[in-house]
N, C-alpha and C positions, 0 to 999 in steps of 0.2 A: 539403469532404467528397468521397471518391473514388465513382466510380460503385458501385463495390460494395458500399458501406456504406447508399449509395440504395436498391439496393437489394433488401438485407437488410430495412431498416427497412418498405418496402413489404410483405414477405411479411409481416414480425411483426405491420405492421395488417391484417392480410387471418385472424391464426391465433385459430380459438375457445378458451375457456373453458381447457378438457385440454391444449392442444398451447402454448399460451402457457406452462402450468404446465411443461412438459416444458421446453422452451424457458429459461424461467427457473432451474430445476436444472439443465441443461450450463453455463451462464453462471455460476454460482457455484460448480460444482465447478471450473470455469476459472479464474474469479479466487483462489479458494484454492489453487489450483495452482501459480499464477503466485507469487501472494503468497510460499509459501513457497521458490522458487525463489531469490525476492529474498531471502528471509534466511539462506539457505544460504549465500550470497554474500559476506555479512557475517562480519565478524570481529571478538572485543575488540579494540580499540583503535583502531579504524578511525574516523578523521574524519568524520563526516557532517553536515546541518542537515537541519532542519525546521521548519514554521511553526507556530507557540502556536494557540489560540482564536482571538488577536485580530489573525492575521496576520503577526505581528513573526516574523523570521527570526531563527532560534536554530542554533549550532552546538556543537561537543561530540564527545564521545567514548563508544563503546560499550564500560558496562561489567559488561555481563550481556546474551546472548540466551535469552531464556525460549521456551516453546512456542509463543505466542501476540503476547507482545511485545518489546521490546529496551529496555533500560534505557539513557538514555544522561546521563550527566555533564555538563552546560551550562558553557559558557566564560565566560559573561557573571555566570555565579554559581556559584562553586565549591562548594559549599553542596548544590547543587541538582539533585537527578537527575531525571529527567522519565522515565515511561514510555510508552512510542510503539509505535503498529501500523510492520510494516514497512511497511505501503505509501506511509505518509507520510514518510519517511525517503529520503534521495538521500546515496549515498557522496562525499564532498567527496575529490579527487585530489591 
């Protein structure tokens, strides 16, 4: 962990009740920010994987980006579409 992340985290335990809550909304308008960033990124057809519930690495083909999540086609099961958050999704090269 870099010294700056040190700290951050010391301020965040030092901040009451309000300014936690404030704190906590710029951190989710960030990740949502970010998130859609990454699925701009994306495109149909585009190779990517991701891991199941149980861990096992799954890869596949994007064949629908929705607003929210991307649909993608599984290799290992032709059959079998999966719908995935972008953030758990890694474009495969």
């Amino acid at each position: 962990m870099n010294e700056e992340l040190t700290e951050l985290y010391g301020m965040i335990a030092q901040l009451d009740y309000e300014d936690a809550y404030e704190v906590q909304d710029a951190l989710s308008a960030r990740i949502k920010l970010l998130t859609k960033q990454k699925a701009r990124m994306m495109n149909v057809g585009d190779k990517v994987c991701f891991e199941d519930k149980n861990g096992k690495h799954m890869t596949g083909n994007i064949t629908k980006i929705m607003r929210k999540n991307i649909k993608v086609q599984v290799d290992d099961y032709p059959h079998n579409t999966w719908t995935v958050h972008p953030s758990f999704i890694t474009v495969v090269k």
